[in-house]
TIZAMI-81444 format. One record per residue: x negated, y negated, z negated of N, C-alpha, C, CB in turn. Coordinates in steps of 0.001 Angstrom, whole numbers, plus 524288, in hexadecimal, padded with zeros to 5 digits. Glycine has a CB too. Example, Ala and Ser with C-alpha at 12.3 -4.5 7.8 and 13.67 -1.06 7.14 Angstrom:
2
7CC7A8163A7E1887CFF4811947E1887CC7080CE47E1887D3D4811797DCAA/7CDCE808CA7E4587CA9A804247E41C7CD9C7FFE27E1427C8FC802567E9A3/
end
This chain:
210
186B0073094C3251867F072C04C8D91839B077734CB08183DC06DA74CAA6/184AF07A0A4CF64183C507E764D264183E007C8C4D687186C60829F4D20C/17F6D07E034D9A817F8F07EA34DFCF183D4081614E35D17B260815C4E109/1854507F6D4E6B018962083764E98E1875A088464EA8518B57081B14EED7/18B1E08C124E9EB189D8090D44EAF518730090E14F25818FCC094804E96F/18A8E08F614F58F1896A08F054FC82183BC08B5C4FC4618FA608ADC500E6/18262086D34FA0A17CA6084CD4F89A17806088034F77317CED081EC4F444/17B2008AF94F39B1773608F2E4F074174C50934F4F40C17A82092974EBD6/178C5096954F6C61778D098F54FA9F173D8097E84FFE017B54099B54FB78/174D90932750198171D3093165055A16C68090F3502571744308FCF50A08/16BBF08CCF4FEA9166C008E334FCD2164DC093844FC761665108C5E4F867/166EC0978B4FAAA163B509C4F4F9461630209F0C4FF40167150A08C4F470/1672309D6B502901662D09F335089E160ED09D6850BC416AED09CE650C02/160620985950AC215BFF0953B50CE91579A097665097415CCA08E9D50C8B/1569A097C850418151D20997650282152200A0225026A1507F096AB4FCD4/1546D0A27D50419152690A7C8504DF152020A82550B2F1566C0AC725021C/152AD0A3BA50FFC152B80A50A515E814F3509FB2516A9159830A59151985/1508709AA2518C314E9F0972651A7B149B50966F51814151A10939B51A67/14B8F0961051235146F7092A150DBF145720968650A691497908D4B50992/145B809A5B50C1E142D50A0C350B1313AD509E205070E141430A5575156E/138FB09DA650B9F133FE09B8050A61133A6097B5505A413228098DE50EF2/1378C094E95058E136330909E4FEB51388F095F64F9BD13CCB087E14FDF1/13A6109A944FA4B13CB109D2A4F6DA13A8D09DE94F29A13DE80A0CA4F848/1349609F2B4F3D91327B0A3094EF62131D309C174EC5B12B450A8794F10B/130C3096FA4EE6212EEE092EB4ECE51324A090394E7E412E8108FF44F187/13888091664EA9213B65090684E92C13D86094264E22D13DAE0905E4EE14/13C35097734E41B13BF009BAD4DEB91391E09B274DA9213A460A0754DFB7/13485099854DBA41303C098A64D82A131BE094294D5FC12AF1098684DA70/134AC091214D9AB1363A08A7E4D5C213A9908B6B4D2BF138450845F4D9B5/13EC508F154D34F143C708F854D09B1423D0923B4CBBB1483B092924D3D4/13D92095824CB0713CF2099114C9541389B0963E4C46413B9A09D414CD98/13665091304C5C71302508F7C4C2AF12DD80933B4C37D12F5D08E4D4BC6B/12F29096C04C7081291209AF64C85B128DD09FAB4C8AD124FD09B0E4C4CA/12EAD0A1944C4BD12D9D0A7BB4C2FC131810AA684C72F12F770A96C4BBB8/133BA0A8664CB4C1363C0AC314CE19133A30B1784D0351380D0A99E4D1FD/12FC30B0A64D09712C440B65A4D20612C330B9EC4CE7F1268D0B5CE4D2F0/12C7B0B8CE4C8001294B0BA574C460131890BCF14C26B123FB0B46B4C041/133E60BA8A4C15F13AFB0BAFE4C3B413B040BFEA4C57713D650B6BF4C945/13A1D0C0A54CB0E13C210C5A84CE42137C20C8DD4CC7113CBF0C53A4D54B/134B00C9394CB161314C0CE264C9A9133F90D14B4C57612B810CC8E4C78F/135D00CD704C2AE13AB70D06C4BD6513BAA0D6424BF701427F0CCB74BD22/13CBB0D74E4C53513E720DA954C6B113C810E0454C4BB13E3F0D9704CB00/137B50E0244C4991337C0E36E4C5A0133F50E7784BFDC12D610DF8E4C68D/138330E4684BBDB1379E0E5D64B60313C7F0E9234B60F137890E09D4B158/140400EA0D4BA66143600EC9B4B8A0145C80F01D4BFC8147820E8304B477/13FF20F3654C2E21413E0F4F44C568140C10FC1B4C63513FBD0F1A24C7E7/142250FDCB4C77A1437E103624C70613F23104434CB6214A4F1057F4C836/13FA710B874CA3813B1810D6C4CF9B13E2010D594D2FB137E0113454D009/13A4D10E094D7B213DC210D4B4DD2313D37108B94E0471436010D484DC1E/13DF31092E4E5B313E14104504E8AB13F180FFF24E72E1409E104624EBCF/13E230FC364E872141230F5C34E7CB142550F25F4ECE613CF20F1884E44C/147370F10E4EC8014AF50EC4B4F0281499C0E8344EE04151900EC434F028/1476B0E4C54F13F146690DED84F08114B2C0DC6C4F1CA141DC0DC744F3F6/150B50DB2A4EF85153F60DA5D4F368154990D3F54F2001595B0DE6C4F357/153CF0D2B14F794152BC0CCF94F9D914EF30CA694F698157D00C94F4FA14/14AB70CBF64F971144D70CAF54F79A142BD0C6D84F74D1418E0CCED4FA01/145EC0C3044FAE31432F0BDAD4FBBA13CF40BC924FD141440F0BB034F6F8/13A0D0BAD04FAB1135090BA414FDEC130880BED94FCA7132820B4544FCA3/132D20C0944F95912EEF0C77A4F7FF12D8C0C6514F55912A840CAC54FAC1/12DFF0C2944F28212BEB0C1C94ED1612BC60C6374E71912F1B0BD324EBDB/12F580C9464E67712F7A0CD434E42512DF10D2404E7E5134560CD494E1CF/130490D39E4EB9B12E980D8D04EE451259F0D81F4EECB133280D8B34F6A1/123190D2984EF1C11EF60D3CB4ED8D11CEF0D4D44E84311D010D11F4EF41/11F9A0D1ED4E55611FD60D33A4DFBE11F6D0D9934DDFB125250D0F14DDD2/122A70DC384E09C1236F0E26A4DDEF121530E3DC4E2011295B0E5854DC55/11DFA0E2B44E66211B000E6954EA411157C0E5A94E7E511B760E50C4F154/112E50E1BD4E63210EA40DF114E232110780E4D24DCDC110CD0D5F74DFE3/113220E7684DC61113530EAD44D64A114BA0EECA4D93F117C80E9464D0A0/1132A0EF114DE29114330F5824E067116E00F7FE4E29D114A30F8604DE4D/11B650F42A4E0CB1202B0F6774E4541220C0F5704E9221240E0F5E74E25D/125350F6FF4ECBD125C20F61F4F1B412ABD0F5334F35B123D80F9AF4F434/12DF50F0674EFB0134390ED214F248135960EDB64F73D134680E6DA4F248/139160ED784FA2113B680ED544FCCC13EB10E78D4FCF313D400F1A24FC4C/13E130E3B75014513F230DF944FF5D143C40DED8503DC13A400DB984FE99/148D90DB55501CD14EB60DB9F506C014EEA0D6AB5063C155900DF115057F/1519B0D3A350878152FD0CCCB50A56154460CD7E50E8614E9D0C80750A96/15A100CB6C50E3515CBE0C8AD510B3159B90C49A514AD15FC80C69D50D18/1569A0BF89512C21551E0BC7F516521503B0BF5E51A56153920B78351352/14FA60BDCD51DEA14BC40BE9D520AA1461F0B9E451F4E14E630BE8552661/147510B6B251DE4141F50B2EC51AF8140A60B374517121420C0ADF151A41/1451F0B65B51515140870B8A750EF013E5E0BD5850F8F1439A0B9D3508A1/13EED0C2015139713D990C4725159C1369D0C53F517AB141220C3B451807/137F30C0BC51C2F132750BCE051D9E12F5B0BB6851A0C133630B7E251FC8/130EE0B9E85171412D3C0B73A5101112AAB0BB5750DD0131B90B4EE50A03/12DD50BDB150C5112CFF0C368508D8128AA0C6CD50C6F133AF0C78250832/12A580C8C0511A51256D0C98E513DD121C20C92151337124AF0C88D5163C/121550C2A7516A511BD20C0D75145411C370C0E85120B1191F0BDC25144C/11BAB0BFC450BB4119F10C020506CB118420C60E504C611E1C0BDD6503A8/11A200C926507EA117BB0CED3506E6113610D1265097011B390D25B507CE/114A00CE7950EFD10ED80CF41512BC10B5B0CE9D5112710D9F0CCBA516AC/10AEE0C70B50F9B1052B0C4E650B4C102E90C86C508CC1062E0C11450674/105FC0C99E5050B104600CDA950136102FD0D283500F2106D20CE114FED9/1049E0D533507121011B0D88350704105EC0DE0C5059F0FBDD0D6A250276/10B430DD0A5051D10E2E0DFE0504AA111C30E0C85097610FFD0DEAA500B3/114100E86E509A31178F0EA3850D5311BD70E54650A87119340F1BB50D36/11EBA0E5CE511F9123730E2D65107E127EA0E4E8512111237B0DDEE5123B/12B950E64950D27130BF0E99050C56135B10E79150D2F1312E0EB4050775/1363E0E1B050F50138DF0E0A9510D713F040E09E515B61364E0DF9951001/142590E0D1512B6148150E2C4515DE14B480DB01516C614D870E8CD50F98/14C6C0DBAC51BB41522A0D7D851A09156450DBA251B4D1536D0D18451DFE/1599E0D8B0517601603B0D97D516BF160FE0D71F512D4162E20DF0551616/169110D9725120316AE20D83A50F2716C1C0DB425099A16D8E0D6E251193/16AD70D7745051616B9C0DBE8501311722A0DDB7501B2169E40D9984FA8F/175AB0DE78503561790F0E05550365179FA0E51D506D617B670DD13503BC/1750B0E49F50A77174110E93C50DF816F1C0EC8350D5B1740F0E76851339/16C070ED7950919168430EE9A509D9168520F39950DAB1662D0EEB250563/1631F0F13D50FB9161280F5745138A15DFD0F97C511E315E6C0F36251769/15E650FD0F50EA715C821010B50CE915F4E105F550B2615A270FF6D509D5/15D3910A9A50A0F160C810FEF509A5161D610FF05035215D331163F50BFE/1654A1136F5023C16972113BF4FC6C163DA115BB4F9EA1706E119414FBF8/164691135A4F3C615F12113A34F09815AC0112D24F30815E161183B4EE4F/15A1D10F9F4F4841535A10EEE4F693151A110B854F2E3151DE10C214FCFE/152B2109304EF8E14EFC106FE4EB9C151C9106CF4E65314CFD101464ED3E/14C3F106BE4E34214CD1108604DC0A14F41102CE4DB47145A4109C34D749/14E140FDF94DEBA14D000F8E14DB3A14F800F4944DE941463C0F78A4DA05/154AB0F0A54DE47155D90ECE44E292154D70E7C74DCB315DA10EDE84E6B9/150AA0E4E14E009150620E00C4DDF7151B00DCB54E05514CC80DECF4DC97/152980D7D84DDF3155300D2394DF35151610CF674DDAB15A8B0D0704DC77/150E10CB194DD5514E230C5584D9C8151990C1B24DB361478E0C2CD4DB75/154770BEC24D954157E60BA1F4D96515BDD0BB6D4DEF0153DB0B3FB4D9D8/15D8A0BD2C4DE191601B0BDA64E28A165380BA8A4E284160DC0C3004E384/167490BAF44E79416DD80B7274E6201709B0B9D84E612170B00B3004E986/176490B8AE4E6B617B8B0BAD74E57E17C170C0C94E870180450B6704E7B3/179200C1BD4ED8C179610C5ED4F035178DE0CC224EBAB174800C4EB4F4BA/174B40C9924E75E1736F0CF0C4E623177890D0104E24116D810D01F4E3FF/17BB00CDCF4E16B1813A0CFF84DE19184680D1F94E256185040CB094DA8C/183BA0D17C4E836188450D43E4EBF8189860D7394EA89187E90D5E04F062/18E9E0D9614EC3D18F920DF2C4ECE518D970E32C4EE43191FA0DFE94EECE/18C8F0DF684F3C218B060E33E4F7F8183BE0E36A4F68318D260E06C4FF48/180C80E0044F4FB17D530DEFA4F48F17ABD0E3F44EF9317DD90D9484F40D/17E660E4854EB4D17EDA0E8D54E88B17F4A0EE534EA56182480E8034E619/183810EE3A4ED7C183D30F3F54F00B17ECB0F59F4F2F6188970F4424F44B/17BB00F1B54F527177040F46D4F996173C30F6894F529172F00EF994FE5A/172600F2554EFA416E3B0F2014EC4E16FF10F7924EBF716DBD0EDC04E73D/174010F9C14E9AD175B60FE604E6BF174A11045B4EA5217C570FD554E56A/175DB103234EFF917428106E04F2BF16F61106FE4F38417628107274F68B/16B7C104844F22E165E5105074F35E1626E106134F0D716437102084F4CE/164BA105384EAFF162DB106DE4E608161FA10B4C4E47B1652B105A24E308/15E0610E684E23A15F3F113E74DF7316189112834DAB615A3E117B14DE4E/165E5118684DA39168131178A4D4501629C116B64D11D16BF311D5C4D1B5/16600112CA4CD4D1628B111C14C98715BE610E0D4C9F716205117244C808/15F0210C504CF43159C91074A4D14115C951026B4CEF41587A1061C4D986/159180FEA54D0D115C3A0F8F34CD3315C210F61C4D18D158D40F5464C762/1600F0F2F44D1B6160C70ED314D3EA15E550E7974D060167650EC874D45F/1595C0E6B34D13E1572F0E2B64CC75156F90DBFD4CEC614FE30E4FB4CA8B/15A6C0D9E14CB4A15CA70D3FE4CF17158750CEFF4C99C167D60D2CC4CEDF/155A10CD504CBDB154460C88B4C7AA157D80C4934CA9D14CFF0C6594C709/15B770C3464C52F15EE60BDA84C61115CBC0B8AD4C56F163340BD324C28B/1594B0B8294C217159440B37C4C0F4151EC0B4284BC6F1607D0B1B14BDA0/150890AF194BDD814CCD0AECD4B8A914C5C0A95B4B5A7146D60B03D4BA5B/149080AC904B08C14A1E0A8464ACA9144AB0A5584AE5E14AE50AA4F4A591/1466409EFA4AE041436209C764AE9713F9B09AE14AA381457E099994B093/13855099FC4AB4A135EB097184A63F133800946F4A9DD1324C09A034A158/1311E0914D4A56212F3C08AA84A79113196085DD4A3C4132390892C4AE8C/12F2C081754A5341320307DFD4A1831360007D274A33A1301F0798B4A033/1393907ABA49D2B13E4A079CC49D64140EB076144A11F13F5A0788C4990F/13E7E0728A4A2BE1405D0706F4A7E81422D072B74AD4913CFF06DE74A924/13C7C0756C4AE4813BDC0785E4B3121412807C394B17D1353107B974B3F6/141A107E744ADE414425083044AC4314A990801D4AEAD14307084B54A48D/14C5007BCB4AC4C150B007A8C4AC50153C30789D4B107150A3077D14A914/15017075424B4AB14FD00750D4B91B1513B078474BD6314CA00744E4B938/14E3107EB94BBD814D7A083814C0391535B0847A4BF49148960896F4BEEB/154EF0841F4B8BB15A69086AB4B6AA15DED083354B8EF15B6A0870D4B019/15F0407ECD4B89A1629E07BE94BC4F1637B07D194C2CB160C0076A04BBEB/15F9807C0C4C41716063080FF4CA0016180085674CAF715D100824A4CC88/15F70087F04C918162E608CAC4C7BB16A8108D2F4C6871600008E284C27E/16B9D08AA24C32D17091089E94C25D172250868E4C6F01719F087BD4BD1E/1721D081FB4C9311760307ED24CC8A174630830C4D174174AE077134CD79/172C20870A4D2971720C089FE4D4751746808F634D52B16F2E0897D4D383/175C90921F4D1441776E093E74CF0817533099514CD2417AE0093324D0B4/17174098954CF7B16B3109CC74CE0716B7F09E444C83816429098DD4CEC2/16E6C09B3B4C53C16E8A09DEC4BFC1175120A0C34BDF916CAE0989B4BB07/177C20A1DD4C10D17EED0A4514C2B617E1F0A8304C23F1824E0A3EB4C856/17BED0AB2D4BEEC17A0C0B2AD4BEE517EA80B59F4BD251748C0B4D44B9D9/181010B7464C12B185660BA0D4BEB6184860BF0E4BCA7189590BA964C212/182D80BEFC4B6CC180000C3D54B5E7184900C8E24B5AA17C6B0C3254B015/188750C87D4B14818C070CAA04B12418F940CE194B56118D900C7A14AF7D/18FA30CA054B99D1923D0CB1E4BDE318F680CF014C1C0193670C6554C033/188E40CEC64C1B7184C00D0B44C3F4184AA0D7814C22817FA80CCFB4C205/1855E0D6CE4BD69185FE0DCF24BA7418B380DF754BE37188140DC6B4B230/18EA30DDBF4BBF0193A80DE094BF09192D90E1464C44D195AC0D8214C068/191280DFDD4C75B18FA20DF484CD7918D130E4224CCE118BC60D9DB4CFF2/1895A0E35C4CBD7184FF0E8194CA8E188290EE004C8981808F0E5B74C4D0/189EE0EDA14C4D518C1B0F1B74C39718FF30F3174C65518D310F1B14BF82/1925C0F0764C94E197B70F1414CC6E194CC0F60A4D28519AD30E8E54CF15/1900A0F3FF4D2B918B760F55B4D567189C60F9FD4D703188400F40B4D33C/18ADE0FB6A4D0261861E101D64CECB182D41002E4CD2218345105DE4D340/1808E0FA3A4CAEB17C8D0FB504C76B17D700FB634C1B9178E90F8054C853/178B80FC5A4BC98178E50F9C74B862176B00F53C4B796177A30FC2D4B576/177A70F1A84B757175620EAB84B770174A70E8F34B24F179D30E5FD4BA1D/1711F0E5BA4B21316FDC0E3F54ADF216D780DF854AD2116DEB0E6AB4AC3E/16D690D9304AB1F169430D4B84AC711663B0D8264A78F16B1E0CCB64ABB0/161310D5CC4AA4D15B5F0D5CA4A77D156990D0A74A79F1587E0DAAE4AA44/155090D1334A413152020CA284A2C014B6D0CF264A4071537E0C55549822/148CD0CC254A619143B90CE434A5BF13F820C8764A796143660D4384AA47/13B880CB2C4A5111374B0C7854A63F130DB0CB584A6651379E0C2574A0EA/130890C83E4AA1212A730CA024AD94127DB0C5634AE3112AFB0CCB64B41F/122A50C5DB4AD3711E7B0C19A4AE2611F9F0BCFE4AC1111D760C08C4B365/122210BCBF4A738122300B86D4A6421282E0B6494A78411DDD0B6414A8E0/12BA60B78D4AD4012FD90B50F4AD60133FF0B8434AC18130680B2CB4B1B0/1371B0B73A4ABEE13E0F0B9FE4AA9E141C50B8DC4AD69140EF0B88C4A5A8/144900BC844AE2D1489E0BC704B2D414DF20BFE64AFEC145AB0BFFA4B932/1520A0BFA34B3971573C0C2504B138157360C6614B77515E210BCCF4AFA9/158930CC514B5D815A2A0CE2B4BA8E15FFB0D1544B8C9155370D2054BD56/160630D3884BBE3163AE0D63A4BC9D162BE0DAEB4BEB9166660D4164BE92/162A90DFC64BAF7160D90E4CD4BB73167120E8CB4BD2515D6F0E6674B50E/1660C0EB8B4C19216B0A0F1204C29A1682C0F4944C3E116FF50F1094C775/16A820F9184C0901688A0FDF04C45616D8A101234C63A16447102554C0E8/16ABB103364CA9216EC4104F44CCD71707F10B0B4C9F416D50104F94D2E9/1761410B1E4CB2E178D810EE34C6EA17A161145A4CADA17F6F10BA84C3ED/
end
């Protein structure tokens, strides 16, 4: 059993706009904890040069890599994760680099950044069109770095549980094969990669641009 695809959607509509605020709450429960520890994966396979937060959600990573020095650039679509991310950067005491749009339009000039990251993102970041902006904004030989998915620990209950949701969901449908495909059709070289940081492990999906 699978959730409807039109179900699926507006859940992920409502928790990235309406129910924005339960997000990060909601992550930490799908996750037993390590969704933070997940998107940092990033950090192990990024090139010099700028970085695109693309669709940042609550800034949860763009503080992450401003905390190690660096200075993201963070894009979303919603305007309440926007608001979130803010604050959450203000608190802390960090500039805030924040853009809305659409990743299919980014608003920025040809090569302006070494580095376009994702963290769980949905179906948008296989577009076409969503590809073509990544590719114009990229320097040759910058990467597009996507974490798909992570491996869960914890006990075997908790474990099996998170994994059943996931599937009637369809959060576990990784079209890896097809993802390369895309990518290369693109201009990039793609590749999945397993990495682990702090303890957790995640699967991404590494391109550089060609």
């Amino acid at each position: 059993m699978t959730v409807p695809r039109w179900l699926l959607r507006l859940g992920f509509h409502l928790l990235y706009n309406q129910l924005a605020f339960a997000y990060d709450l909601v992550a930490w429960l799908v996750s037993l904890g390590q969704w933070a520890a997940w998107r940092r994966t990033v950090i192990l396979f990024l090139r010099d040069g700028p970085i695109l937060d693309l669709a940042h959600g609550t800034g949860g990573l763009a503080t992450d890599l401003t905390d190690r020095g660096m200075a993201p650039v963070g894009l979303d679509l919603s305007s309440v994760m926007g608001r979130l991310a803010s604050r959450r950067m203000l608190r802390q005491g960090m500039p805030v680099r924040l853009v809305r749009g659409r990743a299919q339009q980014l608003p920025f000039p040809k090569n302006a950044f070494g580095n376009v990251v994702a963290t769980f993102p949905t179906d948008f970041i296989l577009d076409p069109e969503t590809l073509e902006s990544v590719t114009r904004v990229l320097l040759p030989g910058g990467r597009l770095i996507i974490v798909a998915l992570g491996y869960l620990q914890g006990s075997r209950p908790l474990r099996s549980l998170v994994t059943w949701a996931y599937q009637i969901t369809g959060q576990r449908d990784i079209p890896e094969s097809d993802a390369i495909v895309r990518l290369t059709e693109a201009g990039f070289s793609a590749c999945w990669q397993d990495a682990t940081l702090e303890g957790a492990s995640a699967r991404l999906l590494v391109a550089t641009r060609l």
